[in-house]
C-alpha positions as CSV (number, residue, x, y, z in Angstrom):
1,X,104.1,32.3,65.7
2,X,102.5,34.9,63.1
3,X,104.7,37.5,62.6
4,X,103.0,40.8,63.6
5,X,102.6,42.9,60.6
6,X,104.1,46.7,61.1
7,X,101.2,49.5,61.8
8,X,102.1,51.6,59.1
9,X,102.0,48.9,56.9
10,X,98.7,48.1,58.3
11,X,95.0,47.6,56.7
12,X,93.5,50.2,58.7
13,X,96.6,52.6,58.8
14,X,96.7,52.8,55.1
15,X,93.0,53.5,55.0
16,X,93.2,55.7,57.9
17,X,95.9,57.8,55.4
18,X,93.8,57.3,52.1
19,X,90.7,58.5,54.2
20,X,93.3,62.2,55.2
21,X,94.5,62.3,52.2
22,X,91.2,62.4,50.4
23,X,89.7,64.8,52.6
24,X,92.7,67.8,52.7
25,X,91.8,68.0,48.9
26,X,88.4,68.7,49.1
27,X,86.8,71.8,51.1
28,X,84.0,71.0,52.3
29,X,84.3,70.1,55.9
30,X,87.5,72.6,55.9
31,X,87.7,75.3,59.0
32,X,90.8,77.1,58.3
33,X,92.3,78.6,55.3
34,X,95.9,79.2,54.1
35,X,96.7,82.3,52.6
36,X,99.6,82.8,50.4
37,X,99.7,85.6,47.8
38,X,96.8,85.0,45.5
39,X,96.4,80.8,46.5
40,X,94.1,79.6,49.1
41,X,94.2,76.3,50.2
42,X,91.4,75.0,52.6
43,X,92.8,72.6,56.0
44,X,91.2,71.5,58.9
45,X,92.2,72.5,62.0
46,X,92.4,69.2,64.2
47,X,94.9,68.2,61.6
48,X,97.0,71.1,61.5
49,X,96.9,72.5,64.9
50,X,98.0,69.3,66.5
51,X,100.6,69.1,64.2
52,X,102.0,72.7,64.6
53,X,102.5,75.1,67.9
54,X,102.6,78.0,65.2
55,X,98.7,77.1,63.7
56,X,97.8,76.1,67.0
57,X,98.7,79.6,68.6
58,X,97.4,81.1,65.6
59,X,94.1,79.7,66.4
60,X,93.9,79.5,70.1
61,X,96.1,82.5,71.4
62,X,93.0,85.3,70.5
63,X,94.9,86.6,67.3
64,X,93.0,87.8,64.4
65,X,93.1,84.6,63.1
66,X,91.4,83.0,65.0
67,X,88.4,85.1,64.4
68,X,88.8,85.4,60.6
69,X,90.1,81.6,60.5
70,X,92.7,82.4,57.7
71,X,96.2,82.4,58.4
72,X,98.5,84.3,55.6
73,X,101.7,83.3,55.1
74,X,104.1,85.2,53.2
75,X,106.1,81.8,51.4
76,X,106.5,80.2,48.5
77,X,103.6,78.1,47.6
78,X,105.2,75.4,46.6
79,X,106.7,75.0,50.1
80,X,102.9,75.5,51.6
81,X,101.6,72.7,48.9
82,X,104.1,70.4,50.3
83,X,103.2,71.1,53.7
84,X,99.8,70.6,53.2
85,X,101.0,67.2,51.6
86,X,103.1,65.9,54.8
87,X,100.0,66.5,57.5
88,X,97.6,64.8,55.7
89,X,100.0,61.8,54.3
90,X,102.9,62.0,56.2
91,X,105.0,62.7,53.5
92,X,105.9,65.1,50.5
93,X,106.8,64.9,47.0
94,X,108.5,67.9,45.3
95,X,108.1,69.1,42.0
96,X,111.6,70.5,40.6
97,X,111.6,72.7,38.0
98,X,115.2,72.9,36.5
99,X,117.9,74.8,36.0
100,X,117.9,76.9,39.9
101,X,115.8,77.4,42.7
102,X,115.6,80.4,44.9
103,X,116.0,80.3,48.0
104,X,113.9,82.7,50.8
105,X,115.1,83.6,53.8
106,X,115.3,82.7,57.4
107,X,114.6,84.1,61.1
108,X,118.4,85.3,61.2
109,X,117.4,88.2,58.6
110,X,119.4,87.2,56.5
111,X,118.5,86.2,52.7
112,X,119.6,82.5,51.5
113,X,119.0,83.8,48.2
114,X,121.6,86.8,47.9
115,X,124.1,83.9,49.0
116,X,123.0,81.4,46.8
117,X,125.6,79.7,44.2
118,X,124.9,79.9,40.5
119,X,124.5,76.6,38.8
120,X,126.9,77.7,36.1
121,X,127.8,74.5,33.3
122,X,126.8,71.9,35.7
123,X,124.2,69.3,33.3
124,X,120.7,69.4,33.7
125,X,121.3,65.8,35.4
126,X,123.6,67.4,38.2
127,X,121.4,70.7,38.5
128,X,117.9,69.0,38.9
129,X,119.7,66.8,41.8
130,X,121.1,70.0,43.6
131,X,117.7,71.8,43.3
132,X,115.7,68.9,44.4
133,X,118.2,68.8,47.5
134,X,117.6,73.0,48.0
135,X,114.5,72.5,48.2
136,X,114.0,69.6,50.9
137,X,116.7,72.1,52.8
138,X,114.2,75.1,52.4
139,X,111.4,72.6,53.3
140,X,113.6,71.8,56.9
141,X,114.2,75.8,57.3
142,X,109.8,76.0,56.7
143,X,109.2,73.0,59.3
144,X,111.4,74.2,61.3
145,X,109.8,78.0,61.6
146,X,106.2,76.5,61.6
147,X,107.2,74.1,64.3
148,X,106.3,70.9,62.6
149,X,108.7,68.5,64.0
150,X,107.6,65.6,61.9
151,X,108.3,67.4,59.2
152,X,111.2,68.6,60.0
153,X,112.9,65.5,60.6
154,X,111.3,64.1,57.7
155,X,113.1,66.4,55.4
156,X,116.0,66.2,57.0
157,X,116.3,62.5,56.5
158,X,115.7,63.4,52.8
159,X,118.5,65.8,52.7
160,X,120.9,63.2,54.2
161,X,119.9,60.9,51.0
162,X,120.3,63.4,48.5
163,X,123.8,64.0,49.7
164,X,124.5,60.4,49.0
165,X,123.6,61.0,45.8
166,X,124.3,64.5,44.5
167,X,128.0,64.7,42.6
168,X,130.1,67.5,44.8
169,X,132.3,70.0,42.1
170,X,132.6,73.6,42.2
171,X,129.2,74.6,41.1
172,X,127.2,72.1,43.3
173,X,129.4,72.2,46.7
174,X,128.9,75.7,47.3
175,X,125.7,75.9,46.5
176,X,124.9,72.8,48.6
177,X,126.8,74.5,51.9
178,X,125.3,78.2,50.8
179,X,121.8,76.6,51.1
180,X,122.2,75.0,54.4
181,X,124.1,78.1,56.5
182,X,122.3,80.5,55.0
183,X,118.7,78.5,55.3
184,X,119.2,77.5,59.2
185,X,120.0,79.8,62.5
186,X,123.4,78.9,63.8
187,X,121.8,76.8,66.7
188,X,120.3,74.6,64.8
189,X,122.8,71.8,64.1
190,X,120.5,69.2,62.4
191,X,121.1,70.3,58.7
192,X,125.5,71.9,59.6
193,X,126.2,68.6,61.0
194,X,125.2,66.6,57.7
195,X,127.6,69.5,55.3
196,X,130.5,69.3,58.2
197,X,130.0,65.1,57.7
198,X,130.3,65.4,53.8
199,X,133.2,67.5,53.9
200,X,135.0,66.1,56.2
201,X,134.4,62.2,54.2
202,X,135.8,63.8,50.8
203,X,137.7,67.0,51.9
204,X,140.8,65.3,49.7
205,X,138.3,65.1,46.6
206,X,136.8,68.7,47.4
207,X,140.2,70.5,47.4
208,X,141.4,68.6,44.2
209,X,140.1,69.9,40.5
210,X,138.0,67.0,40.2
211,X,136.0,66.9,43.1
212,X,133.7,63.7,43.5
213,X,133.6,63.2,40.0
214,X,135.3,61.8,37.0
215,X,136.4,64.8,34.9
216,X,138.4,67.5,36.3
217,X,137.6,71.4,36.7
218,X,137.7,73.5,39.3
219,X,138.3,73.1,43.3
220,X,135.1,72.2,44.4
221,X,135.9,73.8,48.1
222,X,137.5,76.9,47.2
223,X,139.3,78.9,49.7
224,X,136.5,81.9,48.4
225,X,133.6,79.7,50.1
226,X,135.5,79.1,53.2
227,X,136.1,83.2,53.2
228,X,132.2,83.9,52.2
229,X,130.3,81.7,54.7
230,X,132.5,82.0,57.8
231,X,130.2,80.1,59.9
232,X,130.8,77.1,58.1
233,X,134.6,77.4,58.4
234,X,134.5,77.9,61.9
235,X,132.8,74.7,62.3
236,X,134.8,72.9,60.0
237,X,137.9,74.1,62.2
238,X,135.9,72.7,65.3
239,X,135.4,69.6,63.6
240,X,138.9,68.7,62.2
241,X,140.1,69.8,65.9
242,X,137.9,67.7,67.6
243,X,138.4,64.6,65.2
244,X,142.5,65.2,65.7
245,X,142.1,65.1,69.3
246,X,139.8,62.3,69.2
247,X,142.0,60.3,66.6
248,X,145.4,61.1,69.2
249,X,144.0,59.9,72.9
250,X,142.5,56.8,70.9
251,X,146.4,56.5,69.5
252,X,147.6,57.3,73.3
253,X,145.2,54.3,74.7
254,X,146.1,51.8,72.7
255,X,149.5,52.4,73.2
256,X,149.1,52.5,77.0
257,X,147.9,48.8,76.5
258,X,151.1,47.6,74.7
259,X,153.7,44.7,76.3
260,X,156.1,46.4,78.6
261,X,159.1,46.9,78.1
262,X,162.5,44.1,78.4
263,X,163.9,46.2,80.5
264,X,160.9,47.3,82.7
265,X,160.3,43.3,83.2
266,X,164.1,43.3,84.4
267,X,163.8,45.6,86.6
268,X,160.8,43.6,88.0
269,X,163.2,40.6,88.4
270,X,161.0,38.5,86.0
271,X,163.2,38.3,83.2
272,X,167.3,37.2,83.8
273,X,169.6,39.8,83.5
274,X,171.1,37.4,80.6
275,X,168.3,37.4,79.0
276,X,168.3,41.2,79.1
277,X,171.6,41.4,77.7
278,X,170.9,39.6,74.6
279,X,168.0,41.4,73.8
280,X,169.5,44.3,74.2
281,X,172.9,43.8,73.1
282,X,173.2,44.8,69.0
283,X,174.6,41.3,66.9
């Protein structure tokens, strides 16, 4: 039997994606227009709306801009490019710009970018990894507030990959865990989950002077970032309690399942008391 070929792997799926992606680049059946500072880029709503409660209740809820179809959002454009990118392709590619990357803030008030770690020596190698990483966690924080849940898990998947990748030492741990807490509300768990997982594989690497790599420096996880971003310490506490506990009953069951006793089969009768005596008598 043929073996049925995957949709998005498809003839007409790929052309259905060349045919959006040709058309979000060019205006001219466009009925909506993004607004950010001085860029406008021109979208089509029965992409975007279907896509995103936030432009669809922008467009359909009476607001202004829904008579003026323009929507202005006060972000960085790069983020709104990138966006653009994903509805029309299902996908994004970022263009890192080396040494740092700001980061904006979030719907908690707070501002990502006063908490944001300096870069200090790390190599250009180690920086443009750790910026490409801030920014798919500022693209999660932007699909997250513009309710693009494709997007949002897209990024996120991205994230988890980078992490694989990125060396962990005392200029790129905390600026990794900065990012995340200070980029996402504290309900959100998608994004805290994946820096409580990396922490918790290489805690012993993080709290030594080498951290994940080969030449030694300072703590990567210094007892300064657990002080400065006390979310994150809380849930690491939750997390190493919740692993103990976990790691304990599973000791408890197994040993629950262990041969009884010699002298528990005694007192059952179905062992001789000789026998008993022997195995419990010292040589």
């Amino acid at each position: 039997m043929k073996k049925k070929t995957p949709l998005r792997k498809s003839r007409p799926f790929k052309e259905l994606l060349r045919g959006l992606a040709s058309i979000h680049l060019d205006p001219k059946y466009s009925d909506l227009t993004i607004v950010c500072g001085d860029k406008e880029y021109a979208v089509h709503k029965c992409i975007v709306c279907p896509r995103s409660k936030f432009f669809a209740k922008a467009c359909d809820s009476g607001f202004e801009e829904s008579v003026t179809n323009r929507v202005v959002l006060e972000e960085k454009p790069d983020l709104i490019e990138r966006m653009i990118e994903y509805l029309y392709t299902l996908d994004y590619h970022l263009k890192v710009h080396p040494p740092e990357t700001e980061l904006s803030g979030h719907p908690d008030g707070e501002n990502a970018e006063d908490s944001l770690e300096e870069l200090g020596d790390t190599d250009e190698e180690a920086a443009t990894a750790c910026n490409t990483l801030s920014l798919h966690i500022l693209m999660y924080s932007f699909a997250d507030r513009l309710l693009i849940h494709g997007l949002k898990a897209l990024s996120k998947d991205k994230v988890e990959k980078e992490l694989a990748l990125v060396r962990l030492d005392s200029s790129t741990f905390p600026h990794i865990i900065s990012g995340i807490y200070s980029s996402t509300p504290e309900s959100d768990r998608g994004l805290r989950d994946l820096a409580l997982q990396m922490t918790m594989d290489n805690l012993v690497a993080l709290r030594s002077a080498a951290g994940t790599g080969e030449e030694s420096g300072p703590m990567a996880f210094p007892d300064s970032l657990a002080k400065s971003t006390p979310q994150f310490s809380s849930d690491l506490v939750v997390e190493m309690m919740n692993r103990t506990v976990a790691k304990v009953t599973k000791l408890g069951s197994t040993a629950q399942r262990k041969p009884q006793s010699a002298a528990v089969h005694a007192r059952s009768g179905s062992i001789p008391q000789a026998d008993l005596a022997d195995a419990v008598t010292p040589d």
